[in-house]
C-alpha positions in Angstrom: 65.4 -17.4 -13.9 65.0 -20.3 -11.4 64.4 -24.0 -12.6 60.8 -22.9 -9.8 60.1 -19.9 -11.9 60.5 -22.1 -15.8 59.0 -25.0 -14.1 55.6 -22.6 -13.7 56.2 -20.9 -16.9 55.8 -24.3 -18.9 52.7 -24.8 -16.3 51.0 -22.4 -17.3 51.5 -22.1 -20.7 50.9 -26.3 -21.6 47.4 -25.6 -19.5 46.5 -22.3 -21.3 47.4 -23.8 -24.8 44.9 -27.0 -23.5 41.9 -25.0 -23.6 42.9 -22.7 -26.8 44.5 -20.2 -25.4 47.7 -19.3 -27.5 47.9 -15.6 -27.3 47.5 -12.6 -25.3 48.2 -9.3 -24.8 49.2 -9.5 -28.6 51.8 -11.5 -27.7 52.8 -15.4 -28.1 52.5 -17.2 -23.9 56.4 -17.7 -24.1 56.6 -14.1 -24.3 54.8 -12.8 -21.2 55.8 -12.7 -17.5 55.0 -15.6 -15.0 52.9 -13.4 -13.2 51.1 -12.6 -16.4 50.4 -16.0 -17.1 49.0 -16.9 -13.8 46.8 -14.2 -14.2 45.6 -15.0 -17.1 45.1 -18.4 -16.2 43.5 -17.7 -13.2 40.7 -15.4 -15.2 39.9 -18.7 -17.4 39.6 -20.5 -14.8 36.7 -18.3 -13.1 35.6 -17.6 -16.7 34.9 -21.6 -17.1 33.4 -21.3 -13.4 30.3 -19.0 -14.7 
């Protein structure tokens, strides 16, 4: 994985676990795929939006 790809991992993950989000898809965030974090993420954030 590129130092990029980590450095978006550990992104997403330390804004996730900010507003309680420490699981999903039954698994722990440093489990899952960048792309599923930034999904994720993104959905929380348009969650928060309405």
């Amino acid at each position: 994985m590129s130092c990029d790809t980590e450095y978006l991992k550990k992104f997403y993950i330390d804004q996730l676990l900010s507003i309680g989000i420490y699981k999903s898809l039954n698994k722990q965030l440093y489990e899952l795929t960048l792309e599923d974090l930034e999904e994720i993420y993104n959905e929380s954030q348009l969650n928060s939006l309405g």
